[in-house]
C-alpha beads as a LAMMPS data file, in Angstrom:
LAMMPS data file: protein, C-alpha beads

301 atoms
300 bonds

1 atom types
1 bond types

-500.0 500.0 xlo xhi
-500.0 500.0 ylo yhi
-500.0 500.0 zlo zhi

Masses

1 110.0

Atoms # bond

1 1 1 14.687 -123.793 -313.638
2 1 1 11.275 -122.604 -312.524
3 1 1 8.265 -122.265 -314.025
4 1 1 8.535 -119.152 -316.841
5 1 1 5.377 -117.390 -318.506
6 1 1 5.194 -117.069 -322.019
7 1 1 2.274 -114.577 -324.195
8 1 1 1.138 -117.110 -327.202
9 1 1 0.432 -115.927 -330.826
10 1 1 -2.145 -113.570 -331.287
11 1 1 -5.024 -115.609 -332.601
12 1 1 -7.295 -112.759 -333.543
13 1 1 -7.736 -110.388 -336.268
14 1 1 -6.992 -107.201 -334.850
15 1 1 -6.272 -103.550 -335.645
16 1 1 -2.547 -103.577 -336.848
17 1 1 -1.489 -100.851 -334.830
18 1 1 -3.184 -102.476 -332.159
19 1 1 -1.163 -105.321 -332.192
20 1 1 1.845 -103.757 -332.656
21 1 1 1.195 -101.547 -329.691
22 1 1 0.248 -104.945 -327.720
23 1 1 3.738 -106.293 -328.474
24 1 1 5.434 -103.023 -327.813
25 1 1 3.887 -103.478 -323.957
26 1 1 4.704 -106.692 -323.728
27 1 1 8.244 -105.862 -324.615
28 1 1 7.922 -102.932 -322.062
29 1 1 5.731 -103.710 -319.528
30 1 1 4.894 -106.989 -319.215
31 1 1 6.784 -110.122 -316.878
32 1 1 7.275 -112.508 -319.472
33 1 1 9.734 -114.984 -320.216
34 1 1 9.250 -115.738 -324.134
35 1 1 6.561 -114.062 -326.697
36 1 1 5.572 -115.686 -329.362
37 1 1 4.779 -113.423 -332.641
38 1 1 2.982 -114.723 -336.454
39 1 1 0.163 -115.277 -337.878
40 1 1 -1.337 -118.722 -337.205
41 1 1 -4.601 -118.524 -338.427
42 1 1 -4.937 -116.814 -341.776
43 1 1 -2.313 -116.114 -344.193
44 1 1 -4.963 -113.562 -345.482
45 1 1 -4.174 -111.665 -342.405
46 1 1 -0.804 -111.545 -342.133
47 1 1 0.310 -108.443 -344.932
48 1 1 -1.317 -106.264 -342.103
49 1 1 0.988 -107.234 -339.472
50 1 1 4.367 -108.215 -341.760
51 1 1 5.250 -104.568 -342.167
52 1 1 6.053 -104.515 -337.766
53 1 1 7.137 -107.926 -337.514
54 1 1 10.838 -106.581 -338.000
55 1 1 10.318 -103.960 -335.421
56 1 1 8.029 -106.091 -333.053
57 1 1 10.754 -108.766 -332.342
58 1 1 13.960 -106.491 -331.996
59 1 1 11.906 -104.588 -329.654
60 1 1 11.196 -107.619 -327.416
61 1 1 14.987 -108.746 -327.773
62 1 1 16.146 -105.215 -326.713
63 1 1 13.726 -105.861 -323.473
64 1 1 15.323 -109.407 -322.890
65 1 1 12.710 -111.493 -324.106
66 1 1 12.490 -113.900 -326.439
67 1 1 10.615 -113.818 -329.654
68 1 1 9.439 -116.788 -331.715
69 1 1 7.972 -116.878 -334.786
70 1 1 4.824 -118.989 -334.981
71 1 1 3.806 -120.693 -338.444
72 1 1 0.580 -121.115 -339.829
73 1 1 -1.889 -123.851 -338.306
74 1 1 -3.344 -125.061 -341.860
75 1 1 -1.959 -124.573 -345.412
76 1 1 -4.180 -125.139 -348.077
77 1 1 -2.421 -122.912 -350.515
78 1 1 0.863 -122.174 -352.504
79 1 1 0.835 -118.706 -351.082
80 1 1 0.701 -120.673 -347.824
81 1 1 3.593 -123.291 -348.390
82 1 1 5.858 -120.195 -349.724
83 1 1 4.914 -118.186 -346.513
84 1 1 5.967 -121.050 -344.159
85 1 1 8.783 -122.009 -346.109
86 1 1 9.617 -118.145 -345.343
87 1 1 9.123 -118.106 -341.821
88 1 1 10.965 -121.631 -341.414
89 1 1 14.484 -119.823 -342.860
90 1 1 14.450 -117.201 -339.818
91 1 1 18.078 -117.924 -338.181
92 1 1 17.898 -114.920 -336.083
93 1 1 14.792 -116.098 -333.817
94 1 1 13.529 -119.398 -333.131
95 1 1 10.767 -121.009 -335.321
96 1 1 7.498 -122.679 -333.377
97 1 1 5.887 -125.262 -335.736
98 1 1 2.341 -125.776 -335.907
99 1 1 1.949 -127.233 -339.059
100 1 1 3.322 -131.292 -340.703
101 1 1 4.282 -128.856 -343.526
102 1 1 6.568 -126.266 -341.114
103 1 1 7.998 -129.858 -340.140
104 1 1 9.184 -130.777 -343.206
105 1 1 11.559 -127.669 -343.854
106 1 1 12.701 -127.255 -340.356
107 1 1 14.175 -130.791 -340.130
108 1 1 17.633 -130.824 -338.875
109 1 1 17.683 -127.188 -337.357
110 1 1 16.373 -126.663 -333.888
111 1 1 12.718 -125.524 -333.399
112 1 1 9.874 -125.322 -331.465
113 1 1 6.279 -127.417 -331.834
114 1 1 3.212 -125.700 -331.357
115 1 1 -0.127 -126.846 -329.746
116 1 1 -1.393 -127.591 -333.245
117 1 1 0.522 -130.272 -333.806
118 1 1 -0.881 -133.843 -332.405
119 1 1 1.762 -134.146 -329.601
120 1 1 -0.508 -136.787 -327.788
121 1 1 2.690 -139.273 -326.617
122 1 1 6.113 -140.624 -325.822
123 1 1 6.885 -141.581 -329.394
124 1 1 5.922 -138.783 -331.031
125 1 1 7.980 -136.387 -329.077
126 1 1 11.015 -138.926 -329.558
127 1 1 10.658 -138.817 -333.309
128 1 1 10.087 -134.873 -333.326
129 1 1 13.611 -133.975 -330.965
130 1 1 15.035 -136.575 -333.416
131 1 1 14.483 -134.236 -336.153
132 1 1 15.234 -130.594 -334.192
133 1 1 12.448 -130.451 -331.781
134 1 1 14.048 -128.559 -328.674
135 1 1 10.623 -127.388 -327.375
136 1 1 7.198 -128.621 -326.988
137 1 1 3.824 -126.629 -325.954
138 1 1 1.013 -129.705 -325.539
139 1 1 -2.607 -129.487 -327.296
140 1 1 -5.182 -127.709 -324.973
141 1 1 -7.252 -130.883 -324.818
142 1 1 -5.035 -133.289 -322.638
143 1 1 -6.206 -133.937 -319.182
144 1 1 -3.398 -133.750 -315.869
145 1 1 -2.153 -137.534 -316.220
146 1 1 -1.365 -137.325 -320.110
147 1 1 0.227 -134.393 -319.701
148 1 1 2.313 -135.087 -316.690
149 1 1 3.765 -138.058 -319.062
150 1 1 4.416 -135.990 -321.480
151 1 1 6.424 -133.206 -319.374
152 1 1 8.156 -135.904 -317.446
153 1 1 9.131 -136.991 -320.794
154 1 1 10.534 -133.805 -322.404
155 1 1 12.978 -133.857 -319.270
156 1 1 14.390 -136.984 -320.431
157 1 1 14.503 -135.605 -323.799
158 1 1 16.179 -132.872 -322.802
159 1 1 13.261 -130.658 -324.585
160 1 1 11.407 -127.510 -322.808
161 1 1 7.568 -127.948 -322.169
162 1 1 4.910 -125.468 -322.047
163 1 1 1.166 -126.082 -321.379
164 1 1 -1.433 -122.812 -322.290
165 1 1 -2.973 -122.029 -318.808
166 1 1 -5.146 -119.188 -320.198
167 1 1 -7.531 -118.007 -322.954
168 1 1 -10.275 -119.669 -325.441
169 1 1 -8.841 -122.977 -325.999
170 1 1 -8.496 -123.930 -329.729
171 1 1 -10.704 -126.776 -330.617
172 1 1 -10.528 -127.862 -334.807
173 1 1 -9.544 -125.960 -338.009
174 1 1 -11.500 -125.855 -341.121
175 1 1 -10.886 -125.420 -344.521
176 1 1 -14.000 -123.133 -345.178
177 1 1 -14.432 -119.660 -343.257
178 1 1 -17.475 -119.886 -340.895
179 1 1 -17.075 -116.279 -340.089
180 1 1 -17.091 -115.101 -343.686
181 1 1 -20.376 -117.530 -344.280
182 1 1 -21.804 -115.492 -341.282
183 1 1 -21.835 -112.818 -343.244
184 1 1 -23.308 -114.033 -346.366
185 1 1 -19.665 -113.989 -347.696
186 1 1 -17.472 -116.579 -349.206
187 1 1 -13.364 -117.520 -347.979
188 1 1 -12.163 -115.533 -351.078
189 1 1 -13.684 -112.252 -351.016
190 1 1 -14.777 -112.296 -347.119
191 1 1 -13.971 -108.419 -346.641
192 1 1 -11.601 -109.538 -343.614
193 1 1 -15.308 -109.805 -341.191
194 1 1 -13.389 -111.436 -338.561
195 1 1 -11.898 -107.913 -337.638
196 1 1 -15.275 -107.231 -336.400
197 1 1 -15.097 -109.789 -333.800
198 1 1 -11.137 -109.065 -331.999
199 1 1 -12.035 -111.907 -329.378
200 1 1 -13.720 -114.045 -331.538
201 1 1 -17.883 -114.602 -332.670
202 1 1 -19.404 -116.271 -330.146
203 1 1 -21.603 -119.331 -331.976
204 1 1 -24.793 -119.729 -329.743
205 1 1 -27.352 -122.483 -329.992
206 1 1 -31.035 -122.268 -331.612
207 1 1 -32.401 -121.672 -327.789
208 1 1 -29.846 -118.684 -327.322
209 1 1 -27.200 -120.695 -324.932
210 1 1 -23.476 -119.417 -325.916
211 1 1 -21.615 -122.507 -326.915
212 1 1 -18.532 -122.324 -328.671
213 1 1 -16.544 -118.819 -330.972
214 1 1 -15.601 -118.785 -334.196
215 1 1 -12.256 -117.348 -335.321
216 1 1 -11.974 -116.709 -338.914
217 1 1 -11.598 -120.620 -340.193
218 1 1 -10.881 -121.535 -336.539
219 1 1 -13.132 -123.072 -333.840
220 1 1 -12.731 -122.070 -330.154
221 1 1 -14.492 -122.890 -326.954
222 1 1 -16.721 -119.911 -325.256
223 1 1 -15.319 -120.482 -322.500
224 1 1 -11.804 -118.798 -321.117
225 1 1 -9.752 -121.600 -320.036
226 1 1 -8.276 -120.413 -316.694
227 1 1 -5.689 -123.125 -314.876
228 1 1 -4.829 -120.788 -312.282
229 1 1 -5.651 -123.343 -309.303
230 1 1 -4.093 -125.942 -311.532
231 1 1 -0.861 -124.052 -311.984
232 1 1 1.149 -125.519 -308.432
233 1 1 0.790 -128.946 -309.473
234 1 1 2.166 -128.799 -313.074
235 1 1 4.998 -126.814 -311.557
236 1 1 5.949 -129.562 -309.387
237 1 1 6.116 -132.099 -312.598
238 1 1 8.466 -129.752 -313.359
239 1 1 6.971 -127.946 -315.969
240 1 1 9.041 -125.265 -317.823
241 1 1 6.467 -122.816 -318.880
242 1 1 2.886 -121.816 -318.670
243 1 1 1.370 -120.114 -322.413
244 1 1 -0.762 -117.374 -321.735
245 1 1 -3.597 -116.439 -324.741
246 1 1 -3.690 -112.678 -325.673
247 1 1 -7.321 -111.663 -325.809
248 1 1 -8.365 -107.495 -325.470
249 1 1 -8.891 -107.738 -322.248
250 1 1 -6.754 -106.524 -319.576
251 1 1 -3.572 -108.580 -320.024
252 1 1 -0.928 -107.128 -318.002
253 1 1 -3.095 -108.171 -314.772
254 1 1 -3.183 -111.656 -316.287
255 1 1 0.416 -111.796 -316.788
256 1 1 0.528 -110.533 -313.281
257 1 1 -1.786 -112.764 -311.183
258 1 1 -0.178 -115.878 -313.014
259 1 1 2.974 -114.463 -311.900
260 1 1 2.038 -114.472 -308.683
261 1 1 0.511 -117.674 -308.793
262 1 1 4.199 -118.723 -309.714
263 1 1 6.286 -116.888 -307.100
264 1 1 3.582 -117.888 -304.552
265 1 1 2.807 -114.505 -303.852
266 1 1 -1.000 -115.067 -304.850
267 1 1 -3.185 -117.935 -303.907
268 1 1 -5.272 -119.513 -306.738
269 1 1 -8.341 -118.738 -306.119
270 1 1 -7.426 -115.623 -305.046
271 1 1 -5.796 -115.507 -308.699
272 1 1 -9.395 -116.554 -310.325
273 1 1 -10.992 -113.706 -308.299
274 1 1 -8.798 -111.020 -309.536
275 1 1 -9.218 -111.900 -312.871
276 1 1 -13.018 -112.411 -312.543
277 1 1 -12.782 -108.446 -311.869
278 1 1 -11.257 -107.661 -315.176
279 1 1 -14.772 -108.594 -316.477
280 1 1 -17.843 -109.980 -314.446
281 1 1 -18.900 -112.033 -317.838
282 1 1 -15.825 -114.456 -318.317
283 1 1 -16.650 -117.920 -317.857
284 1 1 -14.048 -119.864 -317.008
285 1 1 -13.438 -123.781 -317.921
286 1 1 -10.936 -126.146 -316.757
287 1 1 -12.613 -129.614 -318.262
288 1 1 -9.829 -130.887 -320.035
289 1 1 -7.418 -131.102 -317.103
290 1 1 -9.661 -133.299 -315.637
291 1 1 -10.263 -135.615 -318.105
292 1 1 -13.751 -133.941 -318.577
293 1 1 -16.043 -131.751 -321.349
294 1 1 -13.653 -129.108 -321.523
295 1 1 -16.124 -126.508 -321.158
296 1 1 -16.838 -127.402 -317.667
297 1 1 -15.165 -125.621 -314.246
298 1 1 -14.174 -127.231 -311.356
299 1 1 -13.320 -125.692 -308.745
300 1 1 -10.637 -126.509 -305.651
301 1 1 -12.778 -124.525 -303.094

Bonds

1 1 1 2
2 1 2 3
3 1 3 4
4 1 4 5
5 1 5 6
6 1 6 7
7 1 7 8
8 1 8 9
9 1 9 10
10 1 10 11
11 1 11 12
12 1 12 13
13 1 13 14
14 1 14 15
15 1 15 16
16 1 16 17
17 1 17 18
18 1 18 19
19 1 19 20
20 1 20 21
21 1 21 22
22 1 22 23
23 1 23 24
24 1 24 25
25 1 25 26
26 1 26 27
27 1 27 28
28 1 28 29
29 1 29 30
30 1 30 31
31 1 31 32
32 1 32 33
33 1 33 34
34 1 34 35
35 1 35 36
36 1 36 37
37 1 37 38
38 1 38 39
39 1 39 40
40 1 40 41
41 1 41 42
42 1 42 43
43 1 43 44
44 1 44 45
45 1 45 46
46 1 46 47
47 1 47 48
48 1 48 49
49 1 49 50
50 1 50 51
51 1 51 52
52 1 52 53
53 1 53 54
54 1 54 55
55 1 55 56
56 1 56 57
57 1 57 58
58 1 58 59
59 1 59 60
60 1 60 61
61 1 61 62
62 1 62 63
63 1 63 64
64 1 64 65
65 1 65 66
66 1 66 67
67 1 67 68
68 1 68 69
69 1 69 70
70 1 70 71
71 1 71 72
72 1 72 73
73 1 73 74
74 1 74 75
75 1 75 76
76 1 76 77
77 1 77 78
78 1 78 79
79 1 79 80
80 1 80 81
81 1 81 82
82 1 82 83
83 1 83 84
84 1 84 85
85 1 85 86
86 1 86 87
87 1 87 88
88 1 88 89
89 1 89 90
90 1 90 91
91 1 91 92
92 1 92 93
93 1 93 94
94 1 94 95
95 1 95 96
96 1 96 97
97 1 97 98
98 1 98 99
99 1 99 100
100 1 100 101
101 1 101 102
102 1 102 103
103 1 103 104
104 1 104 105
105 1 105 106
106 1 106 107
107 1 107 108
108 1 108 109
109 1 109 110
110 1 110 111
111 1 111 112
112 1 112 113
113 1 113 114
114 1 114 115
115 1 115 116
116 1 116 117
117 1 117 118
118 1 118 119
119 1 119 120
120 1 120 121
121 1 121 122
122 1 122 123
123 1 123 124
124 1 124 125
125 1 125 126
126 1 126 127
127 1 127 128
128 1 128 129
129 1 129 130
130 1 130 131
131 1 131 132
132 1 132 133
133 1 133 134
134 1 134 135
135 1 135 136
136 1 136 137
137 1 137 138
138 1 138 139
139 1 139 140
140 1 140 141
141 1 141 142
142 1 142 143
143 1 143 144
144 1 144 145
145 1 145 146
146 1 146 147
147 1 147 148
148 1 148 149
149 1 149 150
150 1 150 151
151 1 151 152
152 1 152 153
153 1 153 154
154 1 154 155
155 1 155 156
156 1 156 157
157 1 157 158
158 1 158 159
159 1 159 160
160 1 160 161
161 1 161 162
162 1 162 163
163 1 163 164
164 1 164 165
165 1 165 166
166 1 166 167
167 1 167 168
168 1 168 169
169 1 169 170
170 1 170 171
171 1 171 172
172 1 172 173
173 1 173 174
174 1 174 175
175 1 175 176
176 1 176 177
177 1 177 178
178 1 178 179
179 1 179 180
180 1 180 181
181 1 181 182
182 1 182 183
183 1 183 184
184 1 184 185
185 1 185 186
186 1 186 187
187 1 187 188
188 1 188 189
189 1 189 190
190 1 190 191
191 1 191 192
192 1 192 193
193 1 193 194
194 1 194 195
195 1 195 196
196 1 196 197
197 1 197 198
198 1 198 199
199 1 199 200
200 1 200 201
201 1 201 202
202 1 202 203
203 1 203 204
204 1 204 205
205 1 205 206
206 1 206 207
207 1 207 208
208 1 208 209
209 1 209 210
210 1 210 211
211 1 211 212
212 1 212 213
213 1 213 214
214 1 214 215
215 1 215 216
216 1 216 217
217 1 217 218
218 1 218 219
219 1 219 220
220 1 220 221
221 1 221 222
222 1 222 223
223 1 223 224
224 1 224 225
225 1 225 226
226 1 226 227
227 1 227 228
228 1 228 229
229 1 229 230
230 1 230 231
231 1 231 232
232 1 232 233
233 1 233 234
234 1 234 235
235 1 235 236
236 1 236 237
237 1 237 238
238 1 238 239
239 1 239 240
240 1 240 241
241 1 241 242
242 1 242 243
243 1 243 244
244 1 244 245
245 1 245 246
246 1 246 247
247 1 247 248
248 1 248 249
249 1 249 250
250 1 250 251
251 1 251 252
252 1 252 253
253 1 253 254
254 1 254 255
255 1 255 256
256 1 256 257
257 1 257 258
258 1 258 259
259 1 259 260
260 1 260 261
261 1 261 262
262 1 262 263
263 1 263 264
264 1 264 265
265 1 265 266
266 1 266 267
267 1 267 268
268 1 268 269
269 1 269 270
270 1 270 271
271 1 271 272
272 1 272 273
273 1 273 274
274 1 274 275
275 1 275 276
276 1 276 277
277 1 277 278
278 1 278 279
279 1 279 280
280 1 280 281
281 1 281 282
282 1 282 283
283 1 283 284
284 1 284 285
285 1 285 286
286 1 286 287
287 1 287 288
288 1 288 289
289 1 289 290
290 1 290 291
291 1 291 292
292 1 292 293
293 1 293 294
294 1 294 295
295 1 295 296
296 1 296 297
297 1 297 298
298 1 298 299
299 1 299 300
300 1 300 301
């Protein structure tokens, strides 16, 4: 099988309509293999978008992708246990895990991990396909060598792979709300801020230097990781799919350029300068890969 894209979970707090009308293109317009739909952030979000959820994911099907439903990231609450639970007893779409708590009521039925769950090694992925895991997308911060192990070893498993190529990479989760504290407001009555802010509030340092952006209780890096150049060699470890992040910019030339980075029709860097055009102020990072502060960029040429 080649190499298939996938669009991740919307991360952000957007408009509803918004991101039901960014799922309707992706079902419509958009070259991708699998699309991943839920809230994973806040569950405070999520009565905004339930209402299209139904409509969101038969839409997709009827355009011959996949939908999965994505589970919360952190649960702290009952409200948050009962809305995994939910989510866990889809049978009609698969179910990504990103949460020990999603784990515990998907056991024995076939599911997907998430990048929020510690997937660092061998045994970990053994134990996980033991209990249903069919499907694994690794956590942004691994570097080429772990995660060539780790793809190498979802063949043997018999498990799909996925690795997110673009977007702000997600870094730690909190139990407070830095964005609602950034307002002067508290978790519990934070007036939904984060809406304000549909890629994120960029955290900057006392001398003015942007250094990492805060999602709701979420912590991302500034930078947009972009593993464009990095793309041929994770194909030829055989890698099943690359995750694309949705952010407001242009994303069907994204989807597009990584296609083409795929089907060879595009040259990497040729793939970097074309989306380097969708906005002149993207900074791109690559760090991890190579086993390096993951807000750095290095570059092939």
């Amino acid at each position: 099988m080649s190499t298939k894209l996938t669009l991740g979970p919307v991360l952000f707090n957007w408009k509803a309509e918004y991101w039901r009308d960014f799922y309707f293109r992706a079902a419509d317009e958009w070259d991708v293999d699998t699309v991943y739909v839920g809230e994973v952030i806040c569950s405070k979000r999520s009565p905004f978008f339930e209402p299209y959820y139904g409509e969101v994911a038969e839409r997709l099907s009827a355009a011959g992708k996949k939908a999965v439903f994505s589970t919360l990231s952190e649960i702290m609450i009952p409200r948050e246990r009962k809305m995994t639970k939910s989510v866990c007893a889809l049978d009609d779409y698969p179910v990504e895990a990103n949460d020990a708590a999603a784990l515990f009521h998907l056991r024995g039925k076939p599911h997907y991990i998430g990048q929020y769950v510690n997937t660092y090694n061998e045994d970990t992925m053994a134990h996980l396909v033991k209990n249903g895991a069919q499907h694994f997308t690794f956590p942004s911060e691994l570097y080429a060598a772990a995660l060539k192990t780790l793809v190498t070893e979802a063949k043997k498993l018999g498990a799909g792979s996925e690795i997110m190529v673009f977007g702000r990479a997600p870094l730690a989760l909190s139990a407070r709300c830095y964005h609602a504290r950034a307002h002067n407001k508290i978790k519990d009555n934070c007036q939904f801020v984060c809406e304000n802010d549909p890629d994120g509030m960029e955290l900057r340092t006392v001398n003015g230097k942007a250094f990492l952006t805060i999602n709701g209780v979420q912590t991302m890096s500034h930078t947009y990781m972009n593993l464009a150049q990095e793309v041929p060699e994770m194909m030829r470890w055989g890698l099943d799919y690359i995750r694309l992040s949705p952010h407001t910019l242009d994303m069907g030339t994204v989807i597009e350029v990584f296609q083409g980075v795929v089907q060879g029709r595009c040259e990497p860097l040729e793939a970097i300068r074309k989306i380097q055009e969708i906005d002149a102020s993207l900074k791109f990072s690559n760090g991890f890969f190579y086993h390096k502060p993951g807000y750095l960029w290095q570059s092939a040429a």
